[in-house]
C-alpha positions in Angstrom: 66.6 -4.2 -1.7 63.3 -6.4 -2.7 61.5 -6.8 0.6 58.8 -9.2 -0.8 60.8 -12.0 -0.3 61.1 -10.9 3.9 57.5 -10.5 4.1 56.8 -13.9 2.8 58.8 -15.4 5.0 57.7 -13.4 8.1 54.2 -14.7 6.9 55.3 -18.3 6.8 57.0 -18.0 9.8 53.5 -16.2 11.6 51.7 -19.2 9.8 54.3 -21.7 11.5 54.2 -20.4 15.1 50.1 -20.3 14.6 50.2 -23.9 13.3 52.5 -25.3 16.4 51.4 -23.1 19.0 54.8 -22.1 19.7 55.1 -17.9 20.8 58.3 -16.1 19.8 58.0 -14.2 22.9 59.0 -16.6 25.7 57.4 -15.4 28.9 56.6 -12.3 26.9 58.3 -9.5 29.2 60.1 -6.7 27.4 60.7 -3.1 28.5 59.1 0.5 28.0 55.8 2.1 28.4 54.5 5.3 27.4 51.8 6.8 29.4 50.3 3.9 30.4 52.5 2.0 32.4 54.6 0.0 34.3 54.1 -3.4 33.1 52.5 -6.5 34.6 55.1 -8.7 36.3 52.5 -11.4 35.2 54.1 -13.9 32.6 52.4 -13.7 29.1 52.0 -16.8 26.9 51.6 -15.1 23.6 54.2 -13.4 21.8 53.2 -10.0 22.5 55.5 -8.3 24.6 54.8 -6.7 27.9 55.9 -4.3 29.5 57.7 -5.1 33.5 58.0 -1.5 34.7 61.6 -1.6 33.2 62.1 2.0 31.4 62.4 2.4 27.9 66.1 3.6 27.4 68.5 4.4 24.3 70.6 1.3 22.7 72.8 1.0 19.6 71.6 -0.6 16.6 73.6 -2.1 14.0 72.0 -0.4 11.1 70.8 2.2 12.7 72.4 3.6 15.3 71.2 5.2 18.7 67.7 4.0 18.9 64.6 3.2 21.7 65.3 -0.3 23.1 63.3 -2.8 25.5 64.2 -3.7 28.9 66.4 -6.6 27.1 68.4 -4.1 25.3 66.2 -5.4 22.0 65.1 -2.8 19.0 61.6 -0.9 19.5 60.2 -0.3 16.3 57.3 2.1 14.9 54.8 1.1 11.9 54.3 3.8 9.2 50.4 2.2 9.1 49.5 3.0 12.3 47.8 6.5 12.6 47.1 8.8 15.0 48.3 7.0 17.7 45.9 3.8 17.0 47.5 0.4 16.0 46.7 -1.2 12.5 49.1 -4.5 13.3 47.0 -7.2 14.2 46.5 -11.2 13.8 49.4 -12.6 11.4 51.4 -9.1 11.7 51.3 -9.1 15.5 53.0 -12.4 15.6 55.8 -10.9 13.2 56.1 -7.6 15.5 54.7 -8.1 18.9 53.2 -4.8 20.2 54.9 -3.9 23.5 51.9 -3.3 26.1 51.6 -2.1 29.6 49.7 -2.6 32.5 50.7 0.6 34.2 53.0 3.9 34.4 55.8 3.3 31.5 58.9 4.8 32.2 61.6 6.7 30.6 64.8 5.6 31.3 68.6 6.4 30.4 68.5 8.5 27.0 64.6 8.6 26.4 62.4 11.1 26.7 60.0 10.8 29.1 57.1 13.7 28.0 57.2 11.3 24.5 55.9 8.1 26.3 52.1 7.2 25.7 49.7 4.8 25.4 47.3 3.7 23.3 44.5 0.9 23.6 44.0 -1.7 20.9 40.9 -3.5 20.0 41.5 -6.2 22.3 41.3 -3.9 25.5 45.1 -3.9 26.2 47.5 -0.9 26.4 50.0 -0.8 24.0 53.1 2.1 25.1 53.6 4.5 22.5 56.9 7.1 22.0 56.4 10.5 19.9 52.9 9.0 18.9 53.7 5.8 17.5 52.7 2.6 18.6 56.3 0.6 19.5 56.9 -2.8 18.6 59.6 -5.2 19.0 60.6 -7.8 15.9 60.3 -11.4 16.1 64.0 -11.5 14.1 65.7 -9.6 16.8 67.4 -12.2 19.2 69.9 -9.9 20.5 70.5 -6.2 21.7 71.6 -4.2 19.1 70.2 -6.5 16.2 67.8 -4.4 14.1 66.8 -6.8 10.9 62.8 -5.0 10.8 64.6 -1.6 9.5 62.4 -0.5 6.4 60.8 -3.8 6.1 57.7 -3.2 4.2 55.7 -6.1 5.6 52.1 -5.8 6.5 51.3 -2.9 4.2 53.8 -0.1 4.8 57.6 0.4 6.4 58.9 -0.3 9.9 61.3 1.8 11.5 63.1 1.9 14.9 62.6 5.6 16.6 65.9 7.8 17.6 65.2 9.4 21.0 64.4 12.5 19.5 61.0 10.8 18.1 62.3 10.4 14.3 62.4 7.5 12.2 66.2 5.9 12.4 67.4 3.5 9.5 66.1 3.6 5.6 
């Protein structure tokens, strides 16, 4: 399947939400840490996810099957860009996939494994949880638990995968 088409839409769409000032992540809470924390309870106004000291646990994916989820059940994903343990999705591609960030201890819960949870901090000072390694990131197309429309999307410069709890890429 072509994914040029996707990544010109999630530009327009990054471009849209820049231009109105609207943020695809609500009040901006989502689940999971890794080292780094339990999450602020404070509201966010961007779309970056963060995390609220709700553990990271194992959900079921449509097209990928038993994969890391947020704390509302949504699809954690992993960017083949990033490396060693350091983001490389900022500006227009953190709109797309908002990082999932921490303010303190993430947990581990139900199905994930808690010696894989990290952190990692970005350029702009905040903590971004990591599992196996990589960086996780939610998907501005995922509405619903068990939706997982990012799978090897090759926006932004390389694929995006959701993580088994094993640490392994899930989908392709």
């Amino acid at each position: 399947m072509n994914k040029t088409l996707p990544a010109i839409a999630l530009l327009g769409l990054a471009a849209l939400l820049a231009i109105t000032g609207c943020g695809g992540g609500g009040n901006g809470e989502s689940s999971g840490g890794a080292y780094g924390g339990e999450s602020s309870s404070t509201a966010k106004t961007t779309s970056t996810a963060t995390t609220t000291g709700a553990p990271i646990t194992v959900g079921n994916a449509s097209g990928a099957g038993r994969v890391l989820v947020d704390s509302n059940g949504l699809t954690l994903y992993y960017f083949e860009k990033d490396q060693h343990g350091r983001s490389a999705c900022y500006g227009p591609c953190a709109e797309a996939w908002p990082p999932l960030l921490t303010e303190g201890e993430p947990q581990a819960g139900e199905g994930a494994v808690a010696s894989k949870l990290g952190t990692t901090e970005r350029k702009d000072g905040t903590t971004q949880v990591t599992y196996a390694g990589w960086p996780l990131y939610t998907f501005v197309e995922d509405r619903k638990p068990g939706e997982d429309n990012g799978t090897d999307s090759k926006a932004f410069g390389a694929p995006w995968y959701p993580l088994h709890p094993n640490g392994e890429k899930a989908g392709e």
